[in-house]
N, C-alpha and C positions, 0 to 999 in steps of 0.2 A: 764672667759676663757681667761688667757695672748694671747696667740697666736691669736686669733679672734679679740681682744682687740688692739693686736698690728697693726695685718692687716686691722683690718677696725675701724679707729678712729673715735672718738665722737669730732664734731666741733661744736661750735654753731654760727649759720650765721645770721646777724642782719637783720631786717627791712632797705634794702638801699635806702627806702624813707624818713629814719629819721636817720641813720648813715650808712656813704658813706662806702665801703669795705676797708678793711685795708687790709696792706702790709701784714704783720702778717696771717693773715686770709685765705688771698687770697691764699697766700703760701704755705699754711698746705691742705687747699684744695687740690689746682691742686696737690700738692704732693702724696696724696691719692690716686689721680685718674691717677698719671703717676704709681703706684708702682702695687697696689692693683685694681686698678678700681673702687673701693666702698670704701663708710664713709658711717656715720651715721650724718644727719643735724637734730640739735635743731635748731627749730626757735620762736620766739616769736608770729607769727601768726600762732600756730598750739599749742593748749591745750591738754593735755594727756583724757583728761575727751570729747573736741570733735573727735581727733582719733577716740577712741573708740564707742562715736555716729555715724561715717560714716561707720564703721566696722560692725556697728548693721544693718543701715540702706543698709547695702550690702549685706546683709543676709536675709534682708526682703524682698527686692527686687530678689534674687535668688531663695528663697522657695517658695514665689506666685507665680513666674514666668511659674512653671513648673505646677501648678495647676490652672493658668489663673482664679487668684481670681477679680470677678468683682469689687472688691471694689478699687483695688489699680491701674488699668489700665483706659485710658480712651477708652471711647465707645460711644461718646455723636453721635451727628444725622451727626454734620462736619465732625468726622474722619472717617477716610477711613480705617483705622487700626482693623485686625482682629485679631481672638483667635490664630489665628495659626501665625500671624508675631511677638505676642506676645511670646509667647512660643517660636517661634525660634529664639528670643533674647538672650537667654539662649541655651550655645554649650555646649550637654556633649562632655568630650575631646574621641577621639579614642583608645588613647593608656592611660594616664594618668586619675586618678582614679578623676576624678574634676567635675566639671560645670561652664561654666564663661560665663559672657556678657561682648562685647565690647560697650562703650557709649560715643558717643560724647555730647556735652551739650545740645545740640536740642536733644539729644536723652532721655536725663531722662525725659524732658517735654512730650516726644511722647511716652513713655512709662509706662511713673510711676504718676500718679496723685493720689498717696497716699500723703497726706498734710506734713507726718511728714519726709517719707524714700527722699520725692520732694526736698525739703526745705533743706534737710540735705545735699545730694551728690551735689547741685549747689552751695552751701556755701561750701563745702569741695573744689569742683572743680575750686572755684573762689580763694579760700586761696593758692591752690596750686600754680595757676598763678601766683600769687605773690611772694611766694618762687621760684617758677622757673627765676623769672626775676632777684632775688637776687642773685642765685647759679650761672645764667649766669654773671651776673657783677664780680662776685668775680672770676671764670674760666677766662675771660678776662682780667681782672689786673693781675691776676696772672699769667697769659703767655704773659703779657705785651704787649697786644693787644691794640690798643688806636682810637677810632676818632678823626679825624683834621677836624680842622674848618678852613676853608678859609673866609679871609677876603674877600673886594670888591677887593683889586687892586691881588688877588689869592694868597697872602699869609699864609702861614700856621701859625695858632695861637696854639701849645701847649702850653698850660697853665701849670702854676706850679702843680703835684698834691699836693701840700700840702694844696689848695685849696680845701674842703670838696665838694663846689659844682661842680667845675671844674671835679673833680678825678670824682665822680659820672658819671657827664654826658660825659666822654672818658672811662668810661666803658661799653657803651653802644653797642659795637662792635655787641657782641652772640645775646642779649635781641634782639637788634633792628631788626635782620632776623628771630626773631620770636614771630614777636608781631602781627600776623594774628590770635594767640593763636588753632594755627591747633595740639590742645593737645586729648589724647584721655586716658576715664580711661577704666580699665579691673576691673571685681570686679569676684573674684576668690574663692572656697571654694570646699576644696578636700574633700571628704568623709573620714569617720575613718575605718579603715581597718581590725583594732583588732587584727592583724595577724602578729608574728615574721617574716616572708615570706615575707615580704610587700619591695620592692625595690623602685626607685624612683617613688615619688610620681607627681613628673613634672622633665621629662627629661631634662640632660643638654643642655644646648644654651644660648648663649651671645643675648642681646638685640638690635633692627634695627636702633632705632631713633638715636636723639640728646642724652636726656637724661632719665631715670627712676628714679621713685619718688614713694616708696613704703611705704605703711602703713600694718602692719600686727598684728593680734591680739595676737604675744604673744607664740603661740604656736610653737616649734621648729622644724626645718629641713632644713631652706636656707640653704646651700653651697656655697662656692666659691673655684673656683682651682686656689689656687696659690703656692708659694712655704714654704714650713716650714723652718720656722727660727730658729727653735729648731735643725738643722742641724748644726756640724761644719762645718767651711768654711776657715779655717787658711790657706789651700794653695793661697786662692784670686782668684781661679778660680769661672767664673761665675759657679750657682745653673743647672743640666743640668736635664732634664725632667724626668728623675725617684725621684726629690726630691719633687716633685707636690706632691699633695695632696688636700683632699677634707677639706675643712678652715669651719666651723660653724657662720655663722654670728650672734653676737649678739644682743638682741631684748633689748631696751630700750625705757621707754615706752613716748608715745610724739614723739618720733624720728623717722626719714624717713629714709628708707636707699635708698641712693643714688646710683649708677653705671653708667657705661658713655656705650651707643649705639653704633654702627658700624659708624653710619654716623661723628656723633663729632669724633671716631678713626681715622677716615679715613680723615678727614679735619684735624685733628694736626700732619696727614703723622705718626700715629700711638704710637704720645706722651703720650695718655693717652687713657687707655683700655679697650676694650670691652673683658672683662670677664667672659668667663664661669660661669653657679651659674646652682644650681637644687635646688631640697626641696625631700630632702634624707627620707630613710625609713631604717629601722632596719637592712635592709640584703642589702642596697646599700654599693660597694667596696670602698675601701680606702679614711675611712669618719674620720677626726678626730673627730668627735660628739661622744657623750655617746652611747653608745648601747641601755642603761636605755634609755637616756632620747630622742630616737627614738623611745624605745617602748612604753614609756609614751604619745608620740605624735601622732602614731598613731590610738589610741582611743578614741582620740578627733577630732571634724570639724578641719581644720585648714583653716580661711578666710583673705585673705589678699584683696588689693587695689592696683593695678599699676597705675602711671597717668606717661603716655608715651607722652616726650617732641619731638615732630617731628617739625624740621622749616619749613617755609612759604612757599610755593607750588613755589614759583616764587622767591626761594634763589640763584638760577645762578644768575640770570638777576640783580637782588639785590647788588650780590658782585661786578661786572662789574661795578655799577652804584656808589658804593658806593666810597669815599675817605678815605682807610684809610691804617694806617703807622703803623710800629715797631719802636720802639725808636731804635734798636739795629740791626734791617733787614729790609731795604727798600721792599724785595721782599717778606716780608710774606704774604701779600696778597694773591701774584700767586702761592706760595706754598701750602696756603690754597685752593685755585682754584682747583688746578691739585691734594689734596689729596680729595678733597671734588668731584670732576668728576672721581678719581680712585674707590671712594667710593660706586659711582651713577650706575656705569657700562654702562651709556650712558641713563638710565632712568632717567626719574625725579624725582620729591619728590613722586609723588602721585602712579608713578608707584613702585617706589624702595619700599615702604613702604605696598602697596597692597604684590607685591614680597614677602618679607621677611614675612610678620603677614598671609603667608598664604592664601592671596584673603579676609581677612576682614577687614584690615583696622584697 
């Protein structure tokens, strides 16, 4: 699909414990996320062959859920945990045709003592972290965001980046307010419908946190509203909202798609986008997607993975405390401050974030 293709590009972002993020890299990213809001990250700690184990193992975990199969839950004499907190792990949605649990990583161990489904989402949930800490580095350089180091006598040492390890550790900026790893997955799986009829399958909304880190099996329907570029534009005027449209995200396999949260929106004073997306069905409006190949989709489950990047409960007090500089704006800091507390609404992290996901967190 050009158009999908063009709006949501394929980057591959290194391990930045073993190559520091490049200029190149960094660029093409945050570029993504000022235009579109969404790419698609290849990373080398994420194999197409374990996706699709933790995509299993999310399905395993959804379909015993709701039959409170003793074998995959614990029940031992210690826990306190019954059939019914089990089962109400798993939300069927109100409106939207789904079932999903939210988990934090105490929570797969509180929930799921199946050895294989156990094993798999804490090693999926631990890989992410470390892609998240890379997409943050490379977000950072790429909006030339830097930590200074002060000497003893309080002078400022930026170092050259053309120093691999210096660059690394002044891209620490994003990572570092959120490295309490206050991350949370959703593991999601819409029923199949069968039905021409079938409209959105998850209603449109932009995402709360920092960032989204999505895994999905493959099966078509994301969206995103953005503009088509299949439109002439030779007068130079900006694209104005009747040239929106519903964008088809492409599925590549291995690959996360990414999208940036309200909160990161709201802390870059709205440089980079929190974007509408759904997971469209046959008969939702103005969908550049197939028609086929919605009807194709909704005959089948379709189960994705959200791993929702939210920062550290104590991110004010953090930036306050922190020292750090713009090569090019002394005041990005407080810029970031005042877009990041326009963001907040006067809540905090835990509140803003209850807020928005609805009271779960």
């Amino acid at each position: 699909i050009p158009l999908a293709t063009m709006v949501v590009p394929l980057i591959k972002v290194p391990d930045t414990e073993i190559e520091p993020p490049s200029k190149e890299t960094s660029h093409q990213l945050v570029r993504a996320l000022q235009t579109s809001g969404f790419l698609l990250v290849q990373s080398p700690l994420l194999t197409p062959q374990f996706q699709l184990e933790a995509i299993e193992a999310a399905n395993t975990f959804l379909d015993c859920a709701g039959k409170c199969n003793h074998h995959l839950y614990n029940h031992d004499d210690n826990s306190q945990q019954s059939n019914n907190d089990v089962e109400n792990a798993v939300i069927s949605h109100p409106t939207d045709p789904k079932v999903y649990a939210m988990l934090s990583y105490d929570d797969i161990n509180k929930y799921i003592s199946h050895q294989g489904a156990n094993r798999t989402l804490k090693k999926y949930m631990d890989i992410l972290r470390r892609i998240k800490v890379d997409i943050l580095r490379h977000i950072a350089f790429g909006l030339d965001i830097v930590t200074v180091d002060n000497d003893q006598d309080g002078n400022s040492n930026d170092n050259n980046d053309d120093d691999d390890e210096n660059r690394n550790s002044h891209c620490n900026f994003l990572s570092n307010l959120h490295s309490d790893n206050n991350d949370t997955l959703r593991l999601i799986s819409y029923y199949p419908t069968n039905s021409a009829e079938t409209g959105n399958r998850c209603k449109e909304h932009s995402d709360y946190g920092t960032l989204t880190l999505l895994s999905t099996d493959g099966t078509s329907g994301l969206e995103l509203f953005d503009f088509d570029d299949n439109g002439d534009d030779d007068d130079g005027e900006q694209k104005n909202q009747q040239q929106r449209c519903w964008v088809p995200v492409p599925h590549v396999e291995g690959a996360l798609v990414v999208n940036v949260g309200s909160l990161l929106s709201g802390w870059t004073g709205g440089l980079l986008k929190a974007t509408l997306h759904r997971v469209a069905g046959p008969a939702s409006l103005n969908s550049r997607s197939s028609r086929e190949v919605l009807l194709r989709a909704v005959q089948h489950r379709r189960t994705s993975i959200a791993f929702f990047v939210d920062p550290n409960e104590d991110l004010p007090s953090s930036l306050l405390d922190g020292n750090v500089s713009n090569r090019n704006d002394e005041d990005k800091r407080n810029q970031a401050m005042r877009g990041l507390q326009d963001a907040l609404g006067g809540m905090s992290i835990s509140e803003y974030i209850k807020w928005r996901s609805g009271g779960s967190g």
